[in-house]
C-alpha positions in Angstrom: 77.4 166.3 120.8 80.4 164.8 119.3 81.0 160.9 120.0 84.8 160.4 121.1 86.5 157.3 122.0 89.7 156.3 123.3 91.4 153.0 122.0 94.4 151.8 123.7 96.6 149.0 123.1 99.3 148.2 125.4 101.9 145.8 124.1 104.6 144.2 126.4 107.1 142.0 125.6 110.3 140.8 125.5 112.5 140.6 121.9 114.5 137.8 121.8 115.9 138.5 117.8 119.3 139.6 117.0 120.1 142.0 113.3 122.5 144.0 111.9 123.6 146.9 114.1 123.5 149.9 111.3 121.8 152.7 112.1 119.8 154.5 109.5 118.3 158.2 109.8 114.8 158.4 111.6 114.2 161.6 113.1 111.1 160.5 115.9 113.9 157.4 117.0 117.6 158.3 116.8 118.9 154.9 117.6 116.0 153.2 115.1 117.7 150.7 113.4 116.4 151.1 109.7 112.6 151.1 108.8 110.2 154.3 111.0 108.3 152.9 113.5 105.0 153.9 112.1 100.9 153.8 113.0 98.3 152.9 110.0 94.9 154.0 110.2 92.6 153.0 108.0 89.2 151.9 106.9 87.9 148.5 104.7 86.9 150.6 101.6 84.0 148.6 100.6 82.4 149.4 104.1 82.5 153.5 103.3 78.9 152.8 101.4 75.9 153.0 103.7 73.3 150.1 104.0 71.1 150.6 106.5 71.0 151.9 110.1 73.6 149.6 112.0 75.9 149.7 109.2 79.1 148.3 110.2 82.7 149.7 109.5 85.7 148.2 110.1 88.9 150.4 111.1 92.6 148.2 110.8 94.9 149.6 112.4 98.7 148.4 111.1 102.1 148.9 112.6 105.5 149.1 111.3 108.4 148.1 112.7 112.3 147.2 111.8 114.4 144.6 112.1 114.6 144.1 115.8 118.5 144.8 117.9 117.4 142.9 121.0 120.0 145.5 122.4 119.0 148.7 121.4 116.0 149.1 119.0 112.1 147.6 118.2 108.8 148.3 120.0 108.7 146.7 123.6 105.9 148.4 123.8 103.0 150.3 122.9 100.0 152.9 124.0 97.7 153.7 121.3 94.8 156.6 122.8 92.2 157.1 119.5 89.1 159.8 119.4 86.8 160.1 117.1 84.3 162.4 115.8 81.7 162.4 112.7 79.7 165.0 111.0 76.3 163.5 111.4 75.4 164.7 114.8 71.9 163.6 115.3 72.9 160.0 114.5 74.8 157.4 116.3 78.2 156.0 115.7 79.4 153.8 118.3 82.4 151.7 118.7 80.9 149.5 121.6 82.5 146.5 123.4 79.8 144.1 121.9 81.7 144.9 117.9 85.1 145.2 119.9 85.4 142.1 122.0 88.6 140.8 123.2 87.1 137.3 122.0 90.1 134.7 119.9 87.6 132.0 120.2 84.2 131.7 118.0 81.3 133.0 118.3 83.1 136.3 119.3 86.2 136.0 117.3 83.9 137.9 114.4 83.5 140.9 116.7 86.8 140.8 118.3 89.6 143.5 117.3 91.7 140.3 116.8 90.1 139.1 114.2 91.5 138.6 110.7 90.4 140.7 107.9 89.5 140.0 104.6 92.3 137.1 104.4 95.1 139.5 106.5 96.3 137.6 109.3 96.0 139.4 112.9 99.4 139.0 114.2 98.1 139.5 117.9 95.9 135.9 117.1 99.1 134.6 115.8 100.5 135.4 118.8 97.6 134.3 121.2 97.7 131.0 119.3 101.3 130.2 120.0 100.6 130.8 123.5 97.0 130.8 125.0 98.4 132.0 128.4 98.6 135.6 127.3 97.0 137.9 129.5 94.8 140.2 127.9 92.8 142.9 130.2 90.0 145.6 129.3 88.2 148.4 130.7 85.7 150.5 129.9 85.2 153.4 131.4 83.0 156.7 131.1 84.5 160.2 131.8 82.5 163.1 131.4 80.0 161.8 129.3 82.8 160.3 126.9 83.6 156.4 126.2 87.0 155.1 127.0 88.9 152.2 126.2 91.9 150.7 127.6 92.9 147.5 126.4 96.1 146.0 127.3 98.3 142.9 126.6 101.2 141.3 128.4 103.3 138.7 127.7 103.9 135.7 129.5 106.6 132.9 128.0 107.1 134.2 124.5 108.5 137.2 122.9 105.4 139.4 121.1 107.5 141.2 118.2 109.9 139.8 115.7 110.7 141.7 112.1 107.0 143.4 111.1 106.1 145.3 108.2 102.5 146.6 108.4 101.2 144.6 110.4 97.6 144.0 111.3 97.3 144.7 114.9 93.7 145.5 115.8 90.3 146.3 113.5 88.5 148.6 115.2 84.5 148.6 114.6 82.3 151.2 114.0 78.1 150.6 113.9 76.7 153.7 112.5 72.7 155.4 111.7 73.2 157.5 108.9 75.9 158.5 106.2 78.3 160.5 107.6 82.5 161.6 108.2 84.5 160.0 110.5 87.3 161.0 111.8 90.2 160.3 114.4 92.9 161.5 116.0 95.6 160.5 118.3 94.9 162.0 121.6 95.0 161.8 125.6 94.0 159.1 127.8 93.4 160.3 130.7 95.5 161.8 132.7 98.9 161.6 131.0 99.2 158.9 128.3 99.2 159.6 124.7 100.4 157.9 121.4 104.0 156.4 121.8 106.1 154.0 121.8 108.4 152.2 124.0 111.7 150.7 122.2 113.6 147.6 123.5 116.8 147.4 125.3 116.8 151.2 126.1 113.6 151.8 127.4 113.0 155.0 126.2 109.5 156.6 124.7 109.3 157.7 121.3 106.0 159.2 119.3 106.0 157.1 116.1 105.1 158.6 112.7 101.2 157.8 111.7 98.8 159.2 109.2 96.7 160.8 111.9 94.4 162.7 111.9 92.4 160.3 109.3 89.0 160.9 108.1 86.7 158.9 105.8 83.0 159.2 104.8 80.3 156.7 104.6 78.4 157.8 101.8 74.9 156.6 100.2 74.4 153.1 98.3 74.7 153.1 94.4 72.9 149.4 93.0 70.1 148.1 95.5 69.1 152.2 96.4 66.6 152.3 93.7 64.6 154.7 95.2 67.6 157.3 96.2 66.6 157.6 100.0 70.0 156.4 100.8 69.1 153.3 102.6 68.1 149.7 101.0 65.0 147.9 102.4 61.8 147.2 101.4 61.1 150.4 99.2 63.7 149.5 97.2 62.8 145.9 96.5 59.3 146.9 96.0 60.4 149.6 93.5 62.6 147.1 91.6 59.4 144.8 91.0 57.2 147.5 90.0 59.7 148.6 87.7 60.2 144.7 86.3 56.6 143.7 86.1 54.3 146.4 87.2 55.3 149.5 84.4 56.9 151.4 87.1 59.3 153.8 86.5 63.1 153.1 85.6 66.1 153.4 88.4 67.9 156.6 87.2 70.8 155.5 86.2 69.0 152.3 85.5 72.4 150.2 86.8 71.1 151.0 90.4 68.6 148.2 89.7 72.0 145.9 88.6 72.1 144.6 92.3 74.2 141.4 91.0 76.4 143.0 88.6 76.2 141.2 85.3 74.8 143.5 83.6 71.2 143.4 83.3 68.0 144.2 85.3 65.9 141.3 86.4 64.5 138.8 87.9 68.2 138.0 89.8 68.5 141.3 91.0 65.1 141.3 92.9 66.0 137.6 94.4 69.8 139.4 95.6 67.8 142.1 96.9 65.1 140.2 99.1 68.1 137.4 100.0 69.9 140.8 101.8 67.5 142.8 102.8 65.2 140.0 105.1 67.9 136.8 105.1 71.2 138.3 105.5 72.7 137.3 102.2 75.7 139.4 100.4 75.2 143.3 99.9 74.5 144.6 96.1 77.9 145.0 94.7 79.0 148.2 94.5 81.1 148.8 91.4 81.6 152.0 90.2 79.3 153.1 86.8 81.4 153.7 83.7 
């Protein structure tokens, strides 16, 4: 059965800015006052290689905005439903509450969709940390077998959005069994929301442009799957040994066995490996082979 899940983010505020009042051209917004009001979907590239079962992958999601007229134009608001699906049918992926906390304090802040990412600053943490008497609510619900999520944020003393370009507003968290496609969609939540937008001053709903629907694959490890089984653990640190200092046979392409990337096969390598695979230390890199 294909997994779905709805991801919803409700943003109310007020928008206390004042611009320019030109209007420029945007057919999903007629009184949009320059830039599209846009969704991002996307996923961390460097976690699209498979590991192991539980392999996380992290989902941003961005938004774009204009420059605000408190008046007329800028998101006041904002409902975001998300399914997905994947190819691999017979294994999980999951996108529970445990990897997608509401958390903005540590130890959850690592498994919160707040979070920052890879040095890009969430602007709903900037927000939360101007002003820790935000509200934040979240429910989780099952509907016919299906997972949804409705997570929702209201403002309090301070206005949410000012001018924002592609902005980092939530990382969603995927914790998958096998290699597989993912994709999602933009879709209902039940009984009568869907994607949109709500603009400032006159209240009105508008669908923003996105890149939906959005797929991406998670595919099998290059360097640290010696043995080609598509997962790194013991086989493959025992095959990289035997290979070293037992006559075994080589990796094919022998740069699987380059777990550290500098260029050689040895004794390093089989240390990287054992560090990840029973202590938690970094992943192999995963440079592509020239």
């Amino acid at each position: 059965m294909k997994s779905v899940i709805l991801f919803v983010v409700v943003i109310v505020a007020s928008i206390l800015w004042s611009t320019d009042s030109s209007r420029a051209n945007c057919p999903e917004d007629f009184d949009d006052n320059g830039i599209c009001d846009t969704l991002y979907v996307e996923v961390f590239p460097s976690d699209t290689v498979f590991t192991r079962p539980g392999h996380l992958v992290r989902v941003p999601i961005f938004v774009t905005h204009d420059v605000p007229d408190p008046s007329i134009d800028s998101i006041a608001g904002m409902t975001i439903p998300l399914c997905y699906t994947h190819t691999n049918v017979t294994k999980f992926c999951s996108a529970s509450y445990y990897w997608n906390t509401l958390a903005f304090t540590e130890p959850e802040l690592d498994r919160s969709i707040f979070r920052n990412l890879n040095g890009v600053q969430n602007w709903m943490l900037d927000f939360y940390e101007q002003d820790p008497s935000y509200v934040w609510l979240n429910t989780i619900r099952n509907l016919d077998g299906t997972s949804h999520f409705w997570l929702s944020l209201f403002a309090t003393t301070q206005p949410l959005l000012g001018t924002s370009h592609h902005k980092l507003t939530a990382t969603m968290t995927f914790r998958v069994e096998d290699t597989m496609t993912i994709c999602l969609d933009s879709c209902l939540w039940p009984p009568t929301q869907h994607l949109v937008f709500v603009t400032n001053g006159a209240f009105f709903n508008f669908v923003p442009r996105d890149n939906l629907p959005y797929c991406f694959t998670i595919s099998c490890p290059t360097r640290g799957n010696l043995n080609a089984d598509c997962i790194i653990d013991l086989g493959d640190v025992v095959y990289l040994i035997y290979f070293l200092y037992r006559g075994g046979p080589a990796p094919h392409p022998l740069s699987l066995g380059d777990v550290n990337c500098d260029g050689v096969v040895d004794l390093g390598d089989v240390v990287l490996l054992i560090k990840y695979v029973y202590k938690g230390g970094p992943p192999p890199c995963y440079q592509e082979q020239g």
